[in-house]
C-alpha positions in Angstrom: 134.3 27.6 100.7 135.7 31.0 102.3 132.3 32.7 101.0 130.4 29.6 103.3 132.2 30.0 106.1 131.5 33.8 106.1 127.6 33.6 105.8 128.1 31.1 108.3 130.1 33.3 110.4 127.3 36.3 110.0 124.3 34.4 110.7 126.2 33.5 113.8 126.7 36.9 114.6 123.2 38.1 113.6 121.4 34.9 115.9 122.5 36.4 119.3 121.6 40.5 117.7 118.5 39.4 117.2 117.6 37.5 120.2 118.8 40.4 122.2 116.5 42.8 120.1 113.2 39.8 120.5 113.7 39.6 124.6 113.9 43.3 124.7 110.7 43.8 122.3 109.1 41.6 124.5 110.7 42.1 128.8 108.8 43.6 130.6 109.8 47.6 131.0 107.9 50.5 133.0 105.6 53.0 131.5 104.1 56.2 132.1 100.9 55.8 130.5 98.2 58.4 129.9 95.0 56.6 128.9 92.0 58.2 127.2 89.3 55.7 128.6 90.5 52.2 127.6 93.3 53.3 124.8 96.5 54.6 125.5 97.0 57.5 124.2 100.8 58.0 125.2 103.0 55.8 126.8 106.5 57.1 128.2 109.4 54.8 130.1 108.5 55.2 133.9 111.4 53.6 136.1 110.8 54.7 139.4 112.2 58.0 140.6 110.6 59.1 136.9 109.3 62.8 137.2 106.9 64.6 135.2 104.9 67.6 135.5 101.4 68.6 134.6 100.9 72.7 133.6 97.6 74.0 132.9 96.2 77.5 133.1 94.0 78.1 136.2 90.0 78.5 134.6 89.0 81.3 136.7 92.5 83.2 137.6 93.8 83.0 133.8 97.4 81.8 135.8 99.5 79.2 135.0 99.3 76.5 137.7 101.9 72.6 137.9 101.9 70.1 139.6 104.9 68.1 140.1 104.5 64.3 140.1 107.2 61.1 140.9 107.0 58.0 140.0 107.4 56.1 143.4 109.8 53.1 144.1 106.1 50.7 144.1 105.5 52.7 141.0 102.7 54.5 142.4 102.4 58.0 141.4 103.3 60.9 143.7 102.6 64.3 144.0 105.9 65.7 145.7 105.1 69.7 144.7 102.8 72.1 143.5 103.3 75.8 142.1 101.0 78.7 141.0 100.5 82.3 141.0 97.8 83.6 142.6 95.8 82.0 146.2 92.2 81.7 145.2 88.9 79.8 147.3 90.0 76.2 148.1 94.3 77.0 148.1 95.5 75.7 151.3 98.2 78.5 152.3 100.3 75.6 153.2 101.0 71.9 152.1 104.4 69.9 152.3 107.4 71.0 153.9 108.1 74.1 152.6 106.4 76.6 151.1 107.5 79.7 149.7 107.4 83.0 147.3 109.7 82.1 144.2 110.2 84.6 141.3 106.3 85.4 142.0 105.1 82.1 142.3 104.1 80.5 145.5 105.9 76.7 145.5 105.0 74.4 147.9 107.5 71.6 147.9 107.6 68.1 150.3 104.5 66.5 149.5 104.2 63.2 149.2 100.8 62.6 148.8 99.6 59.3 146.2 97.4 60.0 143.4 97.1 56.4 141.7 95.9 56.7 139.6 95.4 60.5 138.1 92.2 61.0 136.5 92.9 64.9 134.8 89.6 66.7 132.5 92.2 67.7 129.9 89.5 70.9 128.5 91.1 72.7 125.7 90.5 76.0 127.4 92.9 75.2 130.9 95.8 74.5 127.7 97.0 71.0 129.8 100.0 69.7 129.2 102.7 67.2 130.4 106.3 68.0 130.6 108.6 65.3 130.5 112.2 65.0 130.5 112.7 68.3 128.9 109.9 68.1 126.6 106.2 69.0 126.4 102.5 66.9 125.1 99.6 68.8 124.3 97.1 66.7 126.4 94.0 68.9 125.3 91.9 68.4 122.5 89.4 70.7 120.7 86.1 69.9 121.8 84.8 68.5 124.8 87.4 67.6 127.7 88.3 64.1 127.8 89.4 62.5 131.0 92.7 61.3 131.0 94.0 58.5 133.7 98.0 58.7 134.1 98.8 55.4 135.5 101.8 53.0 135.6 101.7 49.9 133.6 104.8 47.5 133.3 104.6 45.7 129.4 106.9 45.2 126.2 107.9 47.1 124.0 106.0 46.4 121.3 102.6 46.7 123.7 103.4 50.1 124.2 105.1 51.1 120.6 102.3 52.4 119.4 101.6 54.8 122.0 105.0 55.8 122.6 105.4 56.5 118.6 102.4 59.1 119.1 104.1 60.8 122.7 107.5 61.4 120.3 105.4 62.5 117.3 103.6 65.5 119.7 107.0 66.3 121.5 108.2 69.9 121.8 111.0 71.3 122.8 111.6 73.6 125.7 
């Protein structure tokens, strides 16, 4: 009888863990999600207020250049700052609110422009990659460059598992 009542009393314990873990696999969250034509490639949580950056190195200067994105409170994407080395053909000298010289690279912060969604030609020979949260994807593949659309998607978990299981495969540290 006392071994019923405890299988009795873990099953009701286990019924409300396991609803909790179904309605999370399947609420609704928000994602970062950078698409490689229809397929995500990787998807990342995206509340608003998320930031990320995109690095790359310049094609013709050989610089480093980043661009500084926000996820916006409509969940638009943002682009709230830029930073690079070297002015070239096409550089505004001036874009946001401030712009200055820092540690040899120009920064211009205070823009709020939207870019929704960001198409980006990852080619393997600009090096592009994403920095997130203290970590860095490889966003460029040998061959030719594939165009990759960051967008915002709100789905469950287990829609976006897949991706988000290949983003924390590629992650590198600082």
């Amino acid at each position: 009888m006392a071994r019923l009542r405890r299988r009795w009393w873990q099953a009701w314990c286990l019924a409300p863990a396991l609803a909790l873990v179904a309605t999370a696999a399947l609420l609704p969250l928000p994602w970062l999600v950078v698409l490689d034509g229809d397929r995500a490639r990787f998807a990342l949580p995206g509340p608003a207020g998320t930031p990320f950056v995109l690095r790359w190195t310049h094609s013709v200067e050989k610089e480093d250049w980043e661009e500084r994105f926000r996820i916006g409170p409509d969940g638009g994407l943002m682009l709230v700052a830029t930073r690079f080395k070297t002015f070239g053909a096409g550089v505004p000298d001036q874009v946001g609110t401030d712009t200055r010289l820092e540690n040899g690279w120009v920064v211009m912060d205070g823009i709020h422009r939207p870019v929704d969604p960001l198409n980006v030609q990852a080619a393997a020979a600009e090096h592009y990659r994403l920095r997130y949260r203290g970590v860095t994807l490889a966003l460029a593949d040998p061959g030719p460059p594939r165009v990759l659309t960051f967008a915002t998607r709100d789905a469950p978990l287990f829609t976006m598992l897949p991706a988000l299981l290949r983003a924390v495969a590629s992650w590198r540290g600082p």
